[in-house]
Biotite code that builds the C-alpha atoms (Angstrom):
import biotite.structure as struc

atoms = struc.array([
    struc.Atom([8.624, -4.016, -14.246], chain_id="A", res_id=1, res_name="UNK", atom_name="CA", element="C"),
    struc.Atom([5.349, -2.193, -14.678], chain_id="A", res_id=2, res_name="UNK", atom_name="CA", element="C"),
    struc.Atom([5.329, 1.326, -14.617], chain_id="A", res_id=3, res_name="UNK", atom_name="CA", element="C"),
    struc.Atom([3.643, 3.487, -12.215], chain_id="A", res_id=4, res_name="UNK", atom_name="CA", element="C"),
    struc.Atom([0.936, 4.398, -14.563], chain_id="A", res_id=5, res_name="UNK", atom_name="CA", element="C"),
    struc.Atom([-0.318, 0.860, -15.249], chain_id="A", res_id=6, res_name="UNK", atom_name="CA", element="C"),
    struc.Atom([0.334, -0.163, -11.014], chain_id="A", res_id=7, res_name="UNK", atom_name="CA", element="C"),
    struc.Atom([-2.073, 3.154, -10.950], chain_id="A", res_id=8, res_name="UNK", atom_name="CA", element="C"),
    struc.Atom([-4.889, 1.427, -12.958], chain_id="A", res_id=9, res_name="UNK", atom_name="CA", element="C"),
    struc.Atom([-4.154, -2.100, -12.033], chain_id="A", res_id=10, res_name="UNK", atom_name="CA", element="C"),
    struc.Atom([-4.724, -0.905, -8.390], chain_id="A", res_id=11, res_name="UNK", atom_name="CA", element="C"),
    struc.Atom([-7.826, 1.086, -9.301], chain_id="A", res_id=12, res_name="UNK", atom_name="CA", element="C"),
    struc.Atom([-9.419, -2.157, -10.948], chain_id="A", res_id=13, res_name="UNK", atom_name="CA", element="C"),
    struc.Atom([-10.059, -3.983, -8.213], chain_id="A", res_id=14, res_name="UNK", atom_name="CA", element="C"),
    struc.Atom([-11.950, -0.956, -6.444], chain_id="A", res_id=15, res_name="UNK", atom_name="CA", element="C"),
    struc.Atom([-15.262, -2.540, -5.685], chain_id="A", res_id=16, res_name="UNK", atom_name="CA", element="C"),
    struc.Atom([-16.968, -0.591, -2.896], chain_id="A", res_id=17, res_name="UNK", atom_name="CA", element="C"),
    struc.Atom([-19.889, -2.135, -0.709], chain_id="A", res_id=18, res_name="UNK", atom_name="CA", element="C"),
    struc.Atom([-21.832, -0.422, 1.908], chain_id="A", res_id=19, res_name="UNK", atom_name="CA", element="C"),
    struc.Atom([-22.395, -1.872, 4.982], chain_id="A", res_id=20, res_name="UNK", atom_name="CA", element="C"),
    struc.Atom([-24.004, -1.413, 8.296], chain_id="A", res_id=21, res_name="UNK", atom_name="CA", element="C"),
    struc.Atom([-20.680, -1.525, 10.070], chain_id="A", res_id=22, res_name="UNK", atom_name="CA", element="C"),
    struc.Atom([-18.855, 0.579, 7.643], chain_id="A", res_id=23, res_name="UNK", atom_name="CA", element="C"),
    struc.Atom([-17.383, 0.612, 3.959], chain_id="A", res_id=24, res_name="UNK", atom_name="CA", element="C"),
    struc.Atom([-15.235, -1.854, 1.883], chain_id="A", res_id=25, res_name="UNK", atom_name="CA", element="C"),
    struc.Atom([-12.828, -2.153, -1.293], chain_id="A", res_id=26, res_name="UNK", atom_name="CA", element="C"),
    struc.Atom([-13.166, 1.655, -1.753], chain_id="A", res_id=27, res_name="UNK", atom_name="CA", element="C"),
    struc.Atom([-9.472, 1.575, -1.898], chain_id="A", res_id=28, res_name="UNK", atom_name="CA", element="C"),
    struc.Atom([-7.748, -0.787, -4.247], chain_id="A", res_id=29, res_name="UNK", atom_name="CA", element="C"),
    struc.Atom([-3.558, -1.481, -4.010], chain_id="A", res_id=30, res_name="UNK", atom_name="CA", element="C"),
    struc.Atom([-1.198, -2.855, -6.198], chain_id="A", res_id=31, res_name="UNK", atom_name="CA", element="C"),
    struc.Atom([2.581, -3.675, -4.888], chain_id="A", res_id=32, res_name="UNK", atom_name="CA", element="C"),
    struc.Atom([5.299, -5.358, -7.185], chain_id="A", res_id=33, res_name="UNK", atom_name="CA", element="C"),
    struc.Atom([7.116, -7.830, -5.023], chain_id="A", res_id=34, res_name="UNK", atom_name="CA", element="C"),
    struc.Atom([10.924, -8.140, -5.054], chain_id="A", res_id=35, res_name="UNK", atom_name="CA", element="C"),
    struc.Atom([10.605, -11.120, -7.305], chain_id="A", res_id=36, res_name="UNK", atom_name="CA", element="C"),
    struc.Atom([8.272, -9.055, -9.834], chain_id="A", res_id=37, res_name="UNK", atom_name="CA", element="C"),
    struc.Atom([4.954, -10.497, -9.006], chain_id="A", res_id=38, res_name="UNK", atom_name="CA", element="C"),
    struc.Atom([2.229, -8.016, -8.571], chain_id="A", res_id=39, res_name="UNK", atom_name="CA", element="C"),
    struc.Atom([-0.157, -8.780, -5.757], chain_id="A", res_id=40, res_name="UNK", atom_name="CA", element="C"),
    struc.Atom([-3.578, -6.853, -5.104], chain_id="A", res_id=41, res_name="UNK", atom_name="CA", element="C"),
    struc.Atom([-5.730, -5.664, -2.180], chain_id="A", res_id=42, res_name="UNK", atom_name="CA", element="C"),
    struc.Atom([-8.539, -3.781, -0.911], chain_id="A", res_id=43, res_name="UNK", atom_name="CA", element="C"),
    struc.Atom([-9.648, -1.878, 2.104], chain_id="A", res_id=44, res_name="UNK", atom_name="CA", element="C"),
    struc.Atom([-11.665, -3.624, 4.779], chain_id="A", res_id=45, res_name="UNK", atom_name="CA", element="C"),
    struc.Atom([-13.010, -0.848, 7.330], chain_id="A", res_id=46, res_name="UNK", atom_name="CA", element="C"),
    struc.Atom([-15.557, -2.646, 9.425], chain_id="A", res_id=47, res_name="UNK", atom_name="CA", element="C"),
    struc.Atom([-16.137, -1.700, 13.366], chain_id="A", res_id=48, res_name="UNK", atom_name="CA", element="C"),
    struc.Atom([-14.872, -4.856, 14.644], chain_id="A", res_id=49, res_name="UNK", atom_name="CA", element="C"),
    struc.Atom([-11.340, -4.197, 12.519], chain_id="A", res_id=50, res_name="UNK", atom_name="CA", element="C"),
    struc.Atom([-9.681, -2.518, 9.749], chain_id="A", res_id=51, res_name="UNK", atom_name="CA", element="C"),
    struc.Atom([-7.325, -3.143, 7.444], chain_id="A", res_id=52, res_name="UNK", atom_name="CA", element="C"),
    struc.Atom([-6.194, -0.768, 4.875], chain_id="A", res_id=53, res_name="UNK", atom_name="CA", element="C"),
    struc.Atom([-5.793, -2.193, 0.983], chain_id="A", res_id=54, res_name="UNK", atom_name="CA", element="C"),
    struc.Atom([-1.678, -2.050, 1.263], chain_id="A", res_id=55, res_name="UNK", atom_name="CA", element="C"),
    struc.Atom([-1.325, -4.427, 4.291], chain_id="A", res_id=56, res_name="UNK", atom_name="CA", element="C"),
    struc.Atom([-3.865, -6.451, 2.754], chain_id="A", res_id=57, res_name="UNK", atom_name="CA", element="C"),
    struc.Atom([-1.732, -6.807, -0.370], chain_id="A", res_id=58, res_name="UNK", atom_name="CA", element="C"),
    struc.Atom([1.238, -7.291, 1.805], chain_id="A", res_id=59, res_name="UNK", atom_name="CA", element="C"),
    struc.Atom([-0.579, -9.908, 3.140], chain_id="A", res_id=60, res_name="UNK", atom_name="CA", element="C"),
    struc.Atom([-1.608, -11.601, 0.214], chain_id="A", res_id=61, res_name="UNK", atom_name="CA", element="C"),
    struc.Atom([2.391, -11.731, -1.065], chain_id="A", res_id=62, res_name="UNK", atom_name="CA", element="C"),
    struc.Atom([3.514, -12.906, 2.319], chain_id="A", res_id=63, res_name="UNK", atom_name="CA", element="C"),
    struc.Atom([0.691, -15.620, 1.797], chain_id="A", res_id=64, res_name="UNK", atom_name="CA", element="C"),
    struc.Atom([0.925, -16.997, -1.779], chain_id="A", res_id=65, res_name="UNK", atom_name="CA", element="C"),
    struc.Atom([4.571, -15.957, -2.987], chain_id="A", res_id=66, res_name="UNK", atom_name="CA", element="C"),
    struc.Atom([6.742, -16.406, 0.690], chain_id="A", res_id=67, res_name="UNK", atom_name="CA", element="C"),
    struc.Atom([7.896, -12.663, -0.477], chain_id="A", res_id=68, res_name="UNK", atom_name="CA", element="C"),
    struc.Atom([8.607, -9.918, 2.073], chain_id="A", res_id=69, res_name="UNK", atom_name="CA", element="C"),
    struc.Atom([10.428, -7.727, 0.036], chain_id="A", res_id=70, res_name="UNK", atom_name="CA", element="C"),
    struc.Atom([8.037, -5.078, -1.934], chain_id="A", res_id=71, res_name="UNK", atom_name="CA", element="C"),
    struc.Atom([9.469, -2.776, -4.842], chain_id="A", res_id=72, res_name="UNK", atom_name="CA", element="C"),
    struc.Atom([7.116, -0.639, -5.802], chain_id="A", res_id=73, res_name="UNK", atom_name="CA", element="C"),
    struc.Atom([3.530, -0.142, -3.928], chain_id="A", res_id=74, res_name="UNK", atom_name="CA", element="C"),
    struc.Atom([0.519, 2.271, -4.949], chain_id="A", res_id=75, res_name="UNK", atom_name="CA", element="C"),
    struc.Atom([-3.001, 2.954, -3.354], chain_id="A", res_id=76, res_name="UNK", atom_name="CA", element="C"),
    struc.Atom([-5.770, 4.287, -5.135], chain_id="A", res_id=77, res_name="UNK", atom_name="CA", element="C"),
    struc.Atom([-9.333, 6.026, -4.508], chain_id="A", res_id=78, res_name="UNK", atom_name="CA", element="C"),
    struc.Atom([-12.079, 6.717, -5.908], chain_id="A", res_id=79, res_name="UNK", atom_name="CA", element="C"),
    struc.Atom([-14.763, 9.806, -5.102], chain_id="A", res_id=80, res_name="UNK", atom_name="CA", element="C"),
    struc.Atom([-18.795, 9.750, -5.524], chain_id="A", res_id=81, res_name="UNK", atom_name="CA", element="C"),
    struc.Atom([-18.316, 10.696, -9.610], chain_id="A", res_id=82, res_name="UNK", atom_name="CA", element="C"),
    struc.Atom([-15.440, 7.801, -10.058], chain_id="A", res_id=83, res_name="UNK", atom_name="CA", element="C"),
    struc.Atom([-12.560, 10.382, -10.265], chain_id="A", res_id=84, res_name="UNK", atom_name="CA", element="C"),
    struc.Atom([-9.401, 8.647, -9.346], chain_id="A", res_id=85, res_name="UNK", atom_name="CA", element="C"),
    struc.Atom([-7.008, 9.642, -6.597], chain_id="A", res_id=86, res_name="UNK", atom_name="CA", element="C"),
    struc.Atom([-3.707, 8.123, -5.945], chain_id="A", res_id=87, res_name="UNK", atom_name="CA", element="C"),
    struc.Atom([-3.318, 8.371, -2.064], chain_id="A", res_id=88, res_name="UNK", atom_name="CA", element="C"),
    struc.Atom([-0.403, 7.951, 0.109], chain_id="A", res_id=89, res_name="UNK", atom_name="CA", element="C"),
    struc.Atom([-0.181, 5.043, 3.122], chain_id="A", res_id=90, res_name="UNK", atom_name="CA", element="C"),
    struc.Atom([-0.853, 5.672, 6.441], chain_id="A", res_id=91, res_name="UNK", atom_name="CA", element="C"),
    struc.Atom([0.943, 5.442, 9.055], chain_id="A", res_id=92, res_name="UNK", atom_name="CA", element="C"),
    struc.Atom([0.000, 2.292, 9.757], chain_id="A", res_id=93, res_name="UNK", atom_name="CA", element="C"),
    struc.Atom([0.767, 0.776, 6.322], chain_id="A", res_id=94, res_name="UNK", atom_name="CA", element="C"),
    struc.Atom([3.966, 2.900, 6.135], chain_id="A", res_id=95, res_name="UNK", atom_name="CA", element="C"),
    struc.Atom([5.394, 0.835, 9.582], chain_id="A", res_id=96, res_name="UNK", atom_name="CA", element="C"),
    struc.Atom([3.668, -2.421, 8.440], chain_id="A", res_id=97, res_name="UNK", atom_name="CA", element="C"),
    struc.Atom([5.879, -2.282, 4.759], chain_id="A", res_id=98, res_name="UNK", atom_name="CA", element="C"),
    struc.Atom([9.392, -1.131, 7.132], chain_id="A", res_id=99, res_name="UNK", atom_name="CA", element="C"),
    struc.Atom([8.754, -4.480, 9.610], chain_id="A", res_id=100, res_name="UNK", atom_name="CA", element="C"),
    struc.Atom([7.841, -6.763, 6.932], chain_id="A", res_id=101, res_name="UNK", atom_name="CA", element="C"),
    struc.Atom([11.652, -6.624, 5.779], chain_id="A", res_id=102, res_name="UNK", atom_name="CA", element="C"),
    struc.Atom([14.062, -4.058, 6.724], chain_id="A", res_id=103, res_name="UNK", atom_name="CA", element="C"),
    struc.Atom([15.254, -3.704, 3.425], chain_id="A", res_id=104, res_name="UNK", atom_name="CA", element="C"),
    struc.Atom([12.253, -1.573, 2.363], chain_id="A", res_id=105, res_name="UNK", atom_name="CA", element="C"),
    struc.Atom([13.185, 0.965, 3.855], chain_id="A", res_id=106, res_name="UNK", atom_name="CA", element="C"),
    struc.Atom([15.746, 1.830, 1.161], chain_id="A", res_id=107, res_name="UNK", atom_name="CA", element="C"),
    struc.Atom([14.304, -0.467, -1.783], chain_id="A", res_id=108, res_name="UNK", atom_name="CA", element="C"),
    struc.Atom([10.620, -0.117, -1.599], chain_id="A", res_id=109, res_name="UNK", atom_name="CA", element="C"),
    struc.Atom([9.076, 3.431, -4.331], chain_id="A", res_id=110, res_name="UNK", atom_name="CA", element="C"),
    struc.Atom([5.525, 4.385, -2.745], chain_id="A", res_id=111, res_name="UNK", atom_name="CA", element="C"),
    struc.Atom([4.153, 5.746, -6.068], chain_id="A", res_id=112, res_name="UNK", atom_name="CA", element="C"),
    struc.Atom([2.501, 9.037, -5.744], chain_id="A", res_id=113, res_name="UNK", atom_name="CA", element="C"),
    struc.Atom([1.627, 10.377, -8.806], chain_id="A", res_id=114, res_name="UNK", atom_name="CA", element="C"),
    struc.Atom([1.952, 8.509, -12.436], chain_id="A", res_id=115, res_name="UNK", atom_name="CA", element="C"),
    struc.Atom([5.119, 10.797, -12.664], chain_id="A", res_id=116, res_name="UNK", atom_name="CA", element="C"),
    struc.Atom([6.192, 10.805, -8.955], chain_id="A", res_id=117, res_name="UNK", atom_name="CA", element="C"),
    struc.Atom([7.303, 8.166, -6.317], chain_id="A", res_id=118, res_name="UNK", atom_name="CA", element="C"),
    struc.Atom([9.650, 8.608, -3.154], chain_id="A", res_id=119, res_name="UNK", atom_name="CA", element="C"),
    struc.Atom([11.097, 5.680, -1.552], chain_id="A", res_id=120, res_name="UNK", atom_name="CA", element="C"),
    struc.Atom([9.530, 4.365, 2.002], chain_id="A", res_id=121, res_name="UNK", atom_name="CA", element="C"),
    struc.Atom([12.841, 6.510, 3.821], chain_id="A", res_id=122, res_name="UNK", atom_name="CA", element="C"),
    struc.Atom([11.517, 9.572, 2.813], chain_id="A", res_id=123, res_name="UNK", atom_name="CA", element="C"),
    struc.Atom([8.462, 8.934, 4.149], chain_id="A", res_id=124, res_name="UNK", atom_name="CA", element="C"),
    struc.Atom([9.543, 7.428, 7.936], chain_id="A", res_id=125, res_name="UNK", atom_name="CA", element="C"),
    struc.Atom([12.236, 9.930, 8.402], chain_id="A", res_id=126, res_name="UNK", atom_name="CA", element="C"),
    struc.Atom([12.942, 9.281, 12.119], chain_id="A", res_id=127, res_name="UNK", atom_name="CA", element="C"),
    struc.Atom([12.526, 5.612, 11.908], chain_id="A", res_id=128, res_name="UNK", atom_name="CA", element="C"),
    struc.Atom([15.332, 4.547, 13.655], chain_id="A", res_id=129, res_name="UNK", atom_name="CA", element="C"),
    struc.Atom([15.354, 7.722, 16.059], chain_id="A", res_id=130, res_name="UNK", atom_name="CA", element="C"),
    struc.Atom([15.913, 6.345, 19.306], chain_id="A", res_id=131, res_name="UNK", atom_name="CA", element="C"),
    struc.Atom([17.811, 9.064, 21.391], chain_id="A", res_id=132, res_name="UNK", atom_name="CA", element="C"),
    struc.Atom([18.809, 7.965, 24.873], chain_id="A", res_id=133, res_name="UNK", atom_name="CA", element="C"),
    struc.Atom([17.754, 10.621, 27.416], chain_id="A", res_id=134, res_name="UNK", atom_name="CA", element="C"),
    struc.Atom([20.508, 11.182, 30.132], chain_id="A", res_id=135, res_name="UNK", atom_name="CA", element="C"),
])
């Protein structure tokens, strides 16, 4: 499986940002290994009409062309004005998206935070399955 370090750069190569009159796109670049070791790419689409963020775009992209829904290992990446890389965590958003797309992430899928750091997806959706009847 790759390590985090070349997901890091694999995700940062297909950063291709484009200005637009409605907003910005491809600014952020992901890179997810799917449970069958394929890696699959995306990029940020933020346009006023709709956005998607680069992580459900990859997600997309594996549920598309390899039938997959389980993800291993998943990384987004950023970069500023002077090209200085940032690894960034998913939102909130892409955090549910990756938890519905197969329960089994939850416990199986590392969100890669640093080249030296990853959590898994529990750690960061700690309440959810926190549904507390109210008497």
């Amino acid at each position: 499986m790759a390590t985090n370090q070349q997901l890091i750069q694999k995700a940062a190569s297909v950063i291709h940002s484009k200005n637009l009159k409605d907003g910005l796109i491809g600014d952020v670049g992901c890179a997810l290994v799917s449970g069958k070791g394929k890696i699959y790419t995306g990029v940020c689409v933020g346009v006023n009409s709709n956005g998607y963020c680069a992580e459900r775009v990859a997600i997309a992209k594996m549920i598309t062309d390899g039938k997959e829904y389980v993800i291993k290992k998943i990384v987004a990446t950023w970069k500023d004005k002077d090209g200085t890389l940032y690894v960034i965590p998913p939102c909130g958003f892409c955090r549910q998206a990756m938890k519905d797309t197969d329960e089994k992430n939850i416990d199986t899928t590392e969100i890669i935070l640093d080249k030296n750091k990853s959590v898994k997806l529990r750690e960061l959706l700690p309440y959810h399955d926190w549904w507390e009847k109210q008497k």
